[in-house]
PATI-559558 format. One record per atom (N, C-alpha, C): x, y, z; atom name; residue number from 0; residue in three letters. Coordinates in steps of 0.2 Angstrom, whole numbers, plus 5000, padded with zeros to 4 digits. Layout:
# residues N
   xx   yy   zz atom  nr rest
    X    Y    Z   CA NUM  ALA
...
//
This chain:
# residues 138
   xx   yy   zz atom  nr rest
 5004 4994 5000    N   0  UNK
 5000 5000 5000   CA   0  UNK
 5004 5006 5000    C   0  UNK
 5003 5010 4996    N   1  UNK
 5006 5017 4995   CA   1  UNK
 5006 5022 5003    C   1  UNK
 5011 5024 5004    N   2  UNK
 5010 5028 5011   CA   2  UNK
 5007 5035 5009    C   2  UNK
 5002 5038 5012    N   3  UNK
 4999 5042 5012   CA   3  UNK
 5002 5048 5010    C   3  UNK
 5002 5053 5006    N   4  UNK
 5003 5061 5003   CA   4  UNK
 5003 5064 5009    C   4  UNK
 5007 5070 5012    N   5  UNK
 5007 5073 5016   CA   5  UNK
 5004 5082 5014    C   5  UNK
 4997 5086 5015    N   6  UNK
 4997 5092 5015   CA   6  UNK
 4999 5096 5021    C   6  UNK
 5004 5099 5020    N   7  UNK
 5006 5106 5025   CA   7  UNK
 5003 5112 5023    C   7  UNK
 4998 5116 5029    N   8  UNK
 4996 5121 5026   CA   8  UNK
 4997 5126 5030    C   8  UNK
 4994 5134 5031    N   9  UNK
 4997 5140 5036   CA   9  UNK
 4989 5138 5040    C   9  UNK
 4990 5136 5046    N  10  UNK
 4985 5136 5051   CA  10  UNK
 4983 5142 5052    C  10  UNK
 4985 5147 5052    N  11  UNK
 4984 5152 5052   CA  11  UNK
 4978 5157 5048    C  11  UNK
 4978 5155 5043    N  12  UNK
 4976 5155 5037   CA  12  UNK
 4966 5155 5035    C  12  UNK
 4965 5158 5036    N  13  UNK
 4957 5157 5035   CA  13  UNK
 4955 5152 5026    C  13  UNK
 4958 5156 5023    N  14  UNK
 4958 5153 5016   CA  14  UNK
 4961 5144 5014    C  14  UNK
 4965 5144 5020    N  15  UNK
 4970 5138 5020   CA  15  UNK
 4965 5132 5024    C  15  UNK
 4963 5133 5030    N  16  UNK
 4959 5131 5032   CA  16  UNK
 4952 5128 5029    C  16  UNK
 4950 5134 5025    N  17  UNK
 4945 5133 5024   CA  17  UNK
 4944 5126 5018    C  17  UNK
 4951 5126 5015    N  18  UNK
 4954 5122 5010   CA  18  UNK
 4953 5116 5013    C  18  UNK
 4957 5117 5017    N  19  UNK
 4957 5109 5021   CA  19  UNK
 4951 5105 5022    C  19  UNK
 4946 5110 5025    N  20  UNK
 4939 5107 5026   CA  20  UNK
 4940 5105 5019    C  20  UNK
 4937 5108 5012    N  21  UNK
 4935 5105 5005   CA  21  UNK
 4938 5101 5004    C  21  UNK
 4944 5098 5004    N  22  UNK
 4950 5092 5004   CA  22  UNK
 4947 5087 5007    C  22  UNK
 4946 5087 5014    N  23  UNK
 4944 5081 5018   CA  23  UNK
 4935 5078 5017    C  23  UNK
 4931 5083 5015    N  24  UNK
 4927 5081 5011   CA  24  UNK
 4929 5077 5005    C  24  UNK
 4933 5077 5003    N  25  UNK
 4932 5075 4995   CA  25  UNK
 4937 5071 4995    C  25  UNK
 4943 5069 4999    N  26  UNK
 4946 5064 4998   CA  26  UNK
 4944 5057 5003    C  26  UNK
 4939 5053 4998    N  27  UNK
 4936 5050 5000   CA  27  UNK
 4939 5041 5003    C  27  UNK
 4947 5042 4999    N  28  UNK
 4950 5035 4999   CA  28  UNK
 4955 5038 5005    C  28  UNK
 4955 5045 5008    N  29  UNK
 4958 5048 5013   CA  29  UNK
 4966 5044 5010    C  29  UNK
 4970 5047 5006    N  30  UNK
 4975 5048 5002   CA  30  UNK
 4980 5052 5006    C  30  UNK
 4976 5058 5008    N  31  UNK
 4980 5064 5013   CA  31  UNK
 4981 5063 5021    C  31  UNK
 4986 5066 5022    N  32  UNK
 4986 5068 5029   CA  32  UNK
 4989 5074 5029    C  32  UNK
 4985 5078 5036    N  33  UNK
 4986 5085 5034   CA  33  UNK
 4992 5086 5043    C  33  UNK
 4993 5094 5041    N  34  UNK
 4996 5096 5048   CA  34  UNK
 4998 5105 5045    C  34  UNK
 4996 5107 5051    N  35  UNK
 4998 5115 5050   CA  35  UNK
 5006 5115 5051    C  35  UNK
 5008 5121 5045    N  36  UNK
 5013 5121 5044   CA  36  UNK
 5016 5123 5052    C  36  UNK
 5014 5127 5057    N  37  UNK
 5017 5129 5062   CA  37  UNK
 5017 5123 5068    C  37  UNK
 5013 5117 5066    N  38  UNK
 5013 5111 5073   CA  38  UNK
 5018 5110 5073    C  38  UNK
 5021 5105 5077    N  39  UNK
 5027 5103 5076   CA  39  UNK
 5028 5097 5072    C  39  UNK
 5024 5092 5071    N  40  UNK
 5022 5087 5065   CA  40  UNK
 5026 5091 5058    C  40  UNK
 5020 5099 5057    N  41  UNK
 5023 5100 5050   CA  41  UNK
 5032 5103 5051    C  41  UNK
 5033 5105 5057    N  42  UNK
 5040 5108 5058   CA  42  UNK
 5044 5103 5058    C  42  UNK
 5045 5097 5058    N  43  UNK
 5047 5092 5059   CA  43  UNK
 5046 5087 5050    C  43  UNK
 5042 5089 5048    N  44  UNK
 5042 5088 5040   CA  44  UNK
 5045 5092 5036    C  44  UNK
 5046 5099 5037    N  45  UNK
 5049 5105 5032   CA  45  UNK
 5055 5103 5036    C  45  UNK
 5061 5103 5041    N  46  UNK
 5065 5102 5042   CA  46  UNK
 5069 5094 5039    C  46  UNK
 5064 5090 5038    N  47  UNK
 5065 5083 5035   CA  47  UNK
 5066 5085 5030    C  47  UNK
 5063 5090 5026    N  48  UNK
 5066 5091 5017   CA  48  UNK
 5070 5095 5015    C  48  UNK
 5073 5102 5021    N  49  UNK
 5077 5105 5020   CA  49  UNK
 5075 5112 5019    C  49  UNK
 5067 5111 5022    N  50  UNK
 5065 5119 5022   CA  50  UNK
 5064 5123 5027    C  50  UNK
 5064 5129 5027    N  51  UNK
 5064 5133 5034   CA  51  UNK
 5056 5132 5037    C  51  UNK
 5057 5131 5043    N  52  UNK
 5054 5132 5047   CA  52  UNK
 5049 5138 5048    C  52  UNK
 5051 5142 5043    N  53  UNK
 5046 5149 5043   CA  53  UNK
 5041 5150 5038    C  53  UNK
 5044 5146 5031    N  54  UNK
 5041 5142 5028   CA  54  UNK
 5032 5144 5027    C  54  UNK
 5027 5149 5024    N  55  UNK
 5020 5151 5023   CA  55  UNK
 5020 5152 5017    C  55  UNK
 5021 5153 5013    N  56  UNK
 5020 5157 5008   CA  56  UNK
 5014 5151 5002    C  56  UNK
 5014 5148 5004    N  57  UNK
 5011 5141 5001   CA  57  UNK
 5008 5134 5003    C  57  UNK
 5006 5130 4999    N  58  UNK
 5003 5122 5002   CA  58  UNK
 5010 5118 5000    C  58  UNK
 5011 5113 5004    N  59  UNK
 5016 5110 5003   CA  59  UNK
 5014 5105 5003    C  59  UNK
 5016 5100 4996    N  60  UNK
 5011 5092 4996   CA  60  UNK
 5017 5088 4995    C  60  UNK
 5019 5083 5002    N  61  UNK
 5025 5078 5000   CA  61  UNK
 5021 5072 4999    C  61  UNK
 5021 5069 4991    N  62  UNK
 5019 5064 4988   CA  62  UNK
 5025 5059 4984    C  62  UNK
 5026 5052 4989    N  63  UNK
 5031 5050 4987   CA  63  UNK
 5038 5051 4987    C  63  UNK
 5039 5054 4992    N  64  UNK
 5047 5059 4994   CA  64  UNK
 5046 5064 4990    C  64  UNK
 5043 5067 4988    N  65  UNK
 5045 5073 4983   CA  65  UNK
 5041 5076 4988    C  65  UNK
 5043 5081 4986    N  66  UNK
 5039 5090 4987   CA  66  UNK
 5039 5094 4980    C  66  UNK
 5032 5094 4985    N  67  UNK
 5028 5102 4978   CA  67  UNK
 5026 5108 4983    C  67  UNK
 5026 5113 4979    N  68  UNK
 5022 5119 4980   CA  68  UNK
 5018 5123 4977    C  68  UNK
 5013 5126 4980    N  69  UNK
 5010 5132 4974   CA  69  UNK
 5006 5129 4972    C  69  UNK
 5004 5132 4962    N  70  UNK
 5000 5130 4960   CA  70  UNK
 4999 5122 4958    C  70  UNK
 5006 5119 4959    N  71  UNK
 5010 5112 4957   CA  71  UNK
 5006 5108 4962    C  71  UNK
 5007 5108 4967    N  72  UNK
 5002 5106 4974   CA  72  UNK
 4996 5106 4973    C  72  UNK
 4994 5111 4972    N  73  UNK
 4987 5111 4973   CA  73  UNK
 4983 5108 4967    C  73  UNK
 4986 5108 4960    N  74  UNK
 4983 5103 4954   CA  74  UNK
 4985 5094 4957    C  74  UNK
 4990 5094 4960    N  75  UNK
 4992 5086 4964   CA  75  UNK
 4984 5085 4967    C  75  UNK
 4983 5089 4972    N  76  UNK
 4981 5089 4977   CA  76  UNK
 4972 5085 4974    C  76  UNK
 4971 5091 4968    N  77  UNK
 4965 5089 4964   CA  77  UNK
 4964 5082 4962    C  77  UNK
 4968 5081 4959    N  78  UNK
 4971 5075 4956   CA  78  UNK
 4968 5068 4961    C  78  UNK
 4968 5068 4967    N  79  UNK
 4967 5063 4971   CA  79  UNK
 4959 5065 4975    C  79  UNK
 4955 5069 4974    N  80  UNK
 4950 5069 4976   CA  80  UNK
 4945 5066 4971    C  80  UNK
 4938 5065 4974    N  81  UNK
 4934 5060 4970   CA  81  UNK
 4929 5066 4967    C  81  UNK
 4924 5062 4963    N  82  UNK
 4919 5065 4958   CA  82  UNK
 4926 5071 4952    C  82  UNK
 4923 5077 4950    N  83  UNK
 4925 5078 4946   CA  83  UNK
 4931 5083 4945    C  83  UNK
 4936 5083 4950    N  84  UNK
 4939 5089 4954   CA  84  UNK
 4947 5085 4950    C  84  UNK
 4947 5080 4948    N  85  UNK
 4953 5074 4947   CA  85  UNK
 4955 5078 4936    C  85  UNK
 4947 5082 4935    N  86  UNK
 4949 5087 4929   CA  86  UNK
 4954 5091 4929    C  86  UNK
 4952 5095 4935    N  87  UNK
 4957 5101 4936   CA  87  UNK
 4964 5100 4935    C  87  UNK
 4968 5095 4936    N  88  UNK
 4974 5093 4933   CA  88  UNK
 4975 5092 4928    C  88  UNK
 4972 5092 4922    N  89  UNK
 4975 5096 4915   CA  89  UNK
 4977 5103 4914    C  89  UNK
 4977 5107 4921    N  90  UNK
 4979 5113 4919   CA  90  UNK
 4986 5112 4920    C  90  UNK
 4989 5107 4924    N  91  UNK
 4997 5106 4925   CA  91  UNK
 5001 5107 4918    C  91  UNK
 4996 5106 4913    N  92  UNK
 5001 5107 4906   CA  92  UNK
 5001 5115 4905    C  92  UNK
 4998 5121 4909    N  93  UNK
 4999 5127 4907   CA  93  UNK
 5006 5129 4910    C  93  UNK
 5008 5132 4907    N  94  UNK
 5018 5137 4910   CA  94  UNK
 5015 5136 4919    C  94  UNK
 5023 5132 4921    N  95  UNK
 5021 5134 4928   CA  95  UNK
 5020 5141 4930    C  95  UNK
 5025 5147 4927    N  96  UNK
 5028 5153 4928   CA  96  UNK
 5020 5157 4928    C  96  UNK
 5013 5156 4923    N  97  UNK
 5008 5159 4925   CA  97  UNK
 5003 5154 4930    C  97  UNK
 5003 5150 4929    N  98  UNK
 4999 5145 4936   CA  98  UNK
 5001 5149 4943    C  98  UNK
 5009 5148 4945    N  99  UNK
 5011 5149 4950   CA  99  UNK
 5010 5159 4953    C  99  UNK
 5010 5161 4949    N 100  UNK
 5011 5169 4947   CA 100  UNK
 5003 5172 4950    C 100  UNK
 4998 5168 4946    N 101  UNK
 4989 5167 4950   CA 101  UNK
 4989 5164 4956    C 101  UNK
 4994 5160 4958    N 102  UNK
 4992 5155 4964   CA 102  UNK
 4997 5163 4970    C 102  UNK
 4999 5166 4971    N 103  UNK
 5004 5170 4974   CA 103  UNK
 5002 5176 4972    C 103  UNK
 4998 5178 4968    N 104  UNK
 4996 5184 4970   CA 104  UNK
 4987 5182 4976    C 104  UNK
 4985 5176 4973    N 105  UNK
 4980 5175 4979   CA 105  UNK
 4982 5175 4987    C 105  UNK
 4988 5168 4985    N 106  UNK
 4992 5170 4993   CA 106  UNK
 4994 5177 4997    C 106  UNK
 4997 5179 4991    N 107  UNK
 5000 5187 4994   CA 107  UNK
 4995 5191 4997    C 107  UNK
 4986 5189 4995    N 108  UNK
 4981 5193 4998   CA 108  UNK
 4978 5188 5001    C 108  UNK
 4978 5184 5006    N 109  UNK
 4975 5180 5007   CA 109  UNK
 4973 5181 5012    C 109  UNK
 4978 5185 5017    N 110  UNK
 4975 5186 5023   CA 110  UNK
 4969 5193 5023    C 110  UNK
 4971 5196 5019    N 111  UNK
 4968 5204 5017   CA 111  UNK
 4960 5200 5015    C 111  UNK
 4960 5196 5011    N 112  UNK
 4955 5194 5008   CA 112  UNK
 4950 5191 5013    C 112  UNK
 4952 5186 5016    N 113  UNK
 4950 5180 5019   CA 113  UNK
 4950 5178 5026    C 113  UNK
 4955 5182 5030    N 114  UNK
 4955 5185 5037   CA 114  UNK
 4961 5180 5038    C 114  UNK
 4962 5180 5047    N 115  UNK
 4970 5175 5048   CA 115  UNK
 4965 5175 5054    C 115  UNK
 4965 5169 5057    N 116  UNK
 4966 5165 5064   CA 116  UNK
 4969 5168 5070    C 116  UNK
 4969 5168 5075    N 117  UNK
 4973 5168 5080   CA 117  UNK
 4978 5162 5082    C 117  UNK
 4974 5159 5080    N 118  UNK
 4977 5151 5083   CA 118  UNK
 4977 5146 5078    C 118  UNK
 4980 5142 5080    N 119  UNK
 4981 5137 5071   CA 119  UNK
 4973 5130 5074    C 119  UNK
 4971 5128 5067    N 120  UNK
 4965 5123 5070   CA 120  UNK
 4968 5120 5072    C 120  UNK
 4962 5117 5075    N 121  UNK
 4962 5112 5079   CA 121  UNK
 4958 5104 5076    C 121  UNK
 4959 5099 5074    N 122  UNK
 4956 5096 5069   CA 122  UNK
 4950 5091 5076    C 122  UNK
 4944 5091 5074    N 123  UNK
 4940 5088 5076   CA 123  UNK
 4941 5081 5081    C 123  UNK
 4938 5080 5084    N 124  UNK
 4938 5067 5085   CA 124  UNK
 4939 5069 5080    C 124  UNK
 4934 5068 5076    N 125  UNK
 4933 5064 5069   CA 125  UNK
 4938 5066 5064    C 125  UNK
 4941 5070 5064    N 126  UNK
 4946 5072 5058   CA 126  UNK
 4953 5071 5062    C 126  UNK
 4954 5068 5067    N 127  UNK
 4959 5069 5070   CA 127  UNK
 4965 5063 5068    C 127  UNK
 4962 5058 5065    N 128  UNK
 4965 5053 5063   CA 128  UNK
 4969 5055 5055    C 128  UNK
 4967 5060 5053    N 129  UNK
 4968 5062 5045   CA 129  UNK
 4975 5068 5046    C 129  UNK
 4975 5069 5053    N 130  UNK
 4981 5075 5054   CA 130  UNK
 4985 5069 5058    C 130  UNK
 4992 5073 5056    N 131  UNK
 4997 5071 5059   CA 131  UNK
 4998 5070 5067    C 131  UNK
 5002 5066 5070    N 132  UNK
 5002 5065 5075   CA 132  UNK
 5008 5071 5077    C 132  UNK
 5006 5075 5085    N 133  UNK
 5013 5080 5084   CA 133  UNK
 5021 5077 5088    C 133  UNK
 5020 5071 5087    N 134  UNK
 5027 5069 5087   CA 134  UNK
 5030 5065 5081    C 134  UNK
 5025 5065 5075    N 135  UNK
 5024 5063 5069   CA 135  UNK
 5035 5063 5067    C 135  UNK
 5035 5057 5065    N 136  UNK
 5042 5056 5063   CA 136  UNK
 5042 5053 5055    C 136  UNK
 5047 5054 5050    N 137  UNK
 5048 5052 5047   CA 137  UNK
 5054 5047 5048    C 137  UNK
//
């Protein structure tokens, strides 16, 4: 059995968040497991790959040791949910340089747009199984 895709997102994040609900709705073969980039699960992940621990600006999808970002990530991301969301990923053949360029002017207003948390979520019982443990090891 393939080990589960890991999304790191900004807990902080109202738009981020709100993402993650849509994601765990729809990934129905639960494929993902999630973790805020600020847990120590996900600081313990970005340190695994060599990335800083400051680290926001994006979703961060480790699928199969790799890492993605951006707009890269979140067409991955599509790809693995059910009904008809698995389309979105033929956009992967446009320039990543305009994809990513759209994904990063939304980031860049995101807070402005969508608001920021005080606190990073908190994932439900029920969803609690789909997030990372926070002594989560690689």
């Amino acid at each position: 059995m393939a080990s589960p895709s890991i999304l790191l997102f900004d807990g902080h994040c109202s738009l981020c968040n709100a993402s993650v609900d849509f994601v765990l709705k729809r990934d129905a073969k639960k494929k993902l497991l999630f973790a805020a980039i600020q847990s120590p699960a996900g600081q313990h992940v970005l340190k695994h790959y060599g990335l800083p621990t400051t680290y926001l600006d994006t979703l961060v999808l480790v699928e199969n040791g790799n890492v993605y970002f951006g707009s890269t990530a979140a067409l991955r991301i599509a790809r693995l949910l059910r009904r008809g969301w698995p389309l979105f990923y033929t956009l992967i053949i446009l320039p990543k340089g305009i994809r990513d360029r759209i994904y990063q002017w939304i980031g860049a207003n995101r807070y402005a747009w969508f608001g920021q948390r005080e606190s990073c979520r908190m994932p439900t019982p029920a969803e609690r199984e789909r997030f990372l443990p926070e002594n989560y090891l690689l």
